[in-house]
C-alpha positions as a Markdown table, in Angstrom:
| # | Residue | x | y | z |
|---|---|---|---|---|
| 1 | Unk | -161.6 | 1.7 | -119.8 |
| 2 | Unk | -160.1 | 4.1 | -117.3 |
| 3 | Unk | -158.2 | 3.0 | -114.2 |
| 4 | Unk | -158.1 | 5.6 | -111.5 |
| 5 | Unk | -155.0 | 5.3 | -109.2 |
| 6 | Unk | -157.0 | 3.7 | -106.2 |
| 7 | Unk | -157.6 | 0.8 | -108.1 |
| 8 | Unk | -154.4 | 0.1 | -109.4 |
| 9 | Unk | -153.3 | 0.1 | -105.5 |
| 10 | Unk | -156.0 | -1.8 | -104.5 |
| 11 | Unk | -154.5 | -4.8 | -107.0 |
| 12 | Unk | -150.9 | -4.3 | -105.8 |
| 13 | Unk | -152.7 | -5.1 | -102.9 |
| 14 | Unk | -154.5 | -8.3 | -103.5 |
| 15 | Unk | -150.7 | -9.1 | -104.2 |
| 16 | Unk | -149.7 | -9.1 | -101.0 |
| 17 | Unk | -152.3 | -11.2 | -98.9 |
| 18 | Unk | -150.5 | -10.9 | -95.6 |
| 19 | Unk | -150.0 | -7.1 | -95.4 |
| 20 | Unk | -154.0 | -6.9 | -96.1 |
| 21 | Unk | -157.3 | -7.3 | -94.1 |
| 22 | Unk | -158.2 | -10.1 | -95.9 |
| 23 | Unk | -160.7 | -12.0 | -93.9 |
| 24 | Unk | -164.4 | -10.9 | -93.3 |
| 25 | Unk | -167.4 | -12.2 | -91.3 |
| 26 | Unk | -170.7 | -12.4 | -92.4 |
| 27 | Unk | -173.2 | -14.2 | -89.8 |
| 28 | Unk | -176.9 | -14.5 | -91.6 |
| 29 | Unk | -178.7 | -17.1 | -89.9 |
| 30 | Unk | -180.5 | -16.1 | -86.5 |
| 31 | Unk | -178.4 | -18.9 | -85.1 |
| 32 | Unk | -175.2 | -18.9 | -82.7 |
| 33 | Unk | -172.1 | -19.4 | -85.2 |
| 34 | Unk | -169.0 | -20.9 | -83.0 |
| 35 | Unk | -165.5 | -21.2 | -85.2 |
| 36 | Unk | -162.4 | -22.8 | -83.9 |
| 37 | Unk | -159.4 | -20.5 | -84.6 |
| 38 | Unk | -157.0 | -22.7 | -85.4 |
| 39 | Unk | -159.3 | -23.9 | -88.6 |
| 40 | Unk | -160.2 | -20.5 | -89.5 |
| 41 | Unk | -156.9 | -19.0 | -88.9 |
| 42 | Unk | -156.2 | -15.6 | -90.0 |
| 43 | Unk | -153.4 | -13.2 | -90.1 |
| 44 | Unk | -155.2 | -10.2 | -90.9 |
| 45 | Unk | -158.4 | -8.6 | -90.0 |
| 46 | Unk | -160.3 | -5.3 | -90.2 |
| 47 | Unk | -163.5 | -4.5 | -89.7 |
| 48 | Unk | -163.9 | -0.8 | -90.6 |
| 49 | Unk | -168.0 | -1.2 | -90.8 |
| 50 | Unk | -170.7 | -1.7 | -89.0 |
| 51 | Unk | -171.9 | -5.5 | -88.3 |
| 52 | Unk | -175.6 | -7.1 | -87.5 |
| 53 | Unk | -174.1 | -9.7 | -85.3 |
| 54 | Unk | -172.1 | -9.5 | -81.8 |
| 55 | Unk | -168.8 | -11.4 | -81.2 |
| 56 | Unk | -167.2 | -13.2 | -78.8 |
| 57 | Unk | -163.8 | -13.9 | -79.3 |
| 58 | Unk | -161.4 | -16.2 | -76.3 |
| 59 | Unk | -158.1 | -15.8 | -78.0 |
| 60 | Unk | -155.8 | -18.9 | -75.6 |
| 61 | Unk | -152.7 | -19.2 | -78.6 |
| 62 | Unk | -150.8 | -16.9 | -80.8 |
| 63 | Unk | -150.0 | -13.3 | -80.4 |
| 64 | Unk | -151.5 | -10.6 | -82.2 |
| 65 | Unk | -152.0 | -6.7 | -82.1 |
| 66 | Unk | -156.0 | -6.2 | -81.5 |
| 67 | Unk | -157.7 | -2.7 | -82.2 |
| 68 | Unk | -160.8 | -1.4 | -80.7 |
| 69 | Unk | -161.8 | 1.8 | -81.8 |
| 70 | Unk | -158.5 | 4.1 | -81.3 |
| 71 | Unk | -157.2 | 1.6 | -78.5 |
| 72 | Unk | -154.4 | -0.8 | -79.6 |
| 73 | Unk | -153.9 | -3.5 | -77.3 |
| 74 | Unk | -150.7 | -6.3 | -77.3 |
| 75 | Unk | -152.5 | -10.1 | -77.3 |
| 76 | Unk | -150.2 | -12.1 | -75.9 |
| 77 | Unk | -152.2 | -14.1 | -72.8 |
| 78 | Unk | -155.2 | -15.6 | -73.0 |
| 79 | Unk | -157.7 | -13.4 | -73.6 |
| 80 | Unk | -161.5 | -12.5 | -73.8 |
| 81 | Unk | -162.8 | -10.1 | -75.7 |
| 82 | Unk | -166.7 | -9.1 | -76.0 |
| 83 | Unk | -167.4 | -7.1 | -79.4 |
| 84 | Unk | -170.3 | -4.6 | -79.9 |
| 85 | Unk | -171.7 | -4.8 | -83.7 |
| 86 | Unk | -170.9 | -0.9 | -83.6 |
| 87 | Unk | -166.8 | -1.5 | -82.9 |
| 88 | Unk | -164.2 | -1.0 | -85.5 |
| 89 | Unk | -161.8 | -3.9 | -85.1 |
| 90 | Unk | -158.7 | -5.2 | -86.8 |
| 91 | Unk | -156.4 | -8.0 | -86.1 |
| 92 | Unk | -152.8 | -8.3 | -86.7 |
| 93 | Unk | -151.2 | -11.5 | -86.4 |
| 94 | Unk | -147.5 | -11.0 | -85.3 |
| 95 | Unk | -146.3 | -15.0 | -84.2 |
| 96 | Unk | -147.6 | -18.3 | -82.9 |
| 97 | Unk | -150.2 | -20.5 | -83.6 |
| 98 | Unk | -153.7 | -19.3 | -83.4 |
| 99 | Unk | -155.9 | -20.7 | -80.7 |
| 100 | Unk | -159.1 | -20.1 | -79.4 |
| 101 | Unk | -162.8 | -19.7 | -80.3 |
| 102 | Unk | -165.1 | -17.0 | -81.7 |
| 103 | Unk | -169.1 | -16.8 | -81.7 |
| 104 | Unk | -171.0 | -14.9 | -83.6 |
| 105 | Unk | -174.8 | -14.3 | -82.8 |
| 106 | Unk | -177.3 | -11.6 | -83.2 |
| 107 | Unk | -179.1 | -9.9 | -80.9 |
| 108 | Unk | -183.2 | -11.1 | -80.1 |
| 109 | Unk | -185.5 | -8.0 | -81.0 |
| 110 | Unk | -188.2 | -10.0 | -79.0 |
| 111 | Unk | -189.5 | -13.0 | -77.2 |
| 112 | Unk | -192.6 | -14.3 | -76.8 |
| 113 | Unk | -193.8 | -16.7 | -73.9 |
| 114 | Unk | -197.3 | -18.0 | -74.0 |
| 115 | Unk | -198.5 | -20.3 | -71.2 |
């Protein structure tokens, strides 16, 4: 079997857990998803496709580097952040205790109200 170069740098990779986006969401239930972020604590995060669920994410510990789009903005406060299923994001983790919630839900294509 032949191993191209990209692969044998994607294994150095998986290696070196903290220098990689390692975490991903999924959301598949039509229901709201809330996680605390001091259980699902993560160091790194990317998000380089598109998602079927929106995001709420109310950082109030730890520090991080947080990228929208081309943007790069210094987390350091608490902080509230609405995300689009269409954003690229990444999280960096730089110090601190994470703290906080996120909340994943997906958008209602219709309602129906019969009296």
């Amino acid at each position: 079997m032949k191993t191209s170069l990209d692969l044998k740098e994607i294994d150095l990779l998986r290696d070196f857990p903290e220098l990689t986006p390692i975490y991903r969401e999924t959301h598949d239930s039509k229901q709201i998803k809330v996680f605390n972020r001091e259980i699902e604590d993560c160091r790194n995060y990317l998000s380089a496709n598109r998602r079927d669920f929106y995001k709420i994410l109310m950082i109030t510990g730890g520090d991080g580097i947080f990228t929208l789009g081309l943007n790069k903005y210094m987390i350091d406060k608490p902080t509230m952040i609405f995300i689009h299923p269409n954003d690229i994001i990444s999280w960096q983790k730089t110090s601190g205790e994470s703290a906080g919630y996120y909340l994943l839900f997906k958008k209602i294509s219709s309602i129906t109200i019969q009296c």
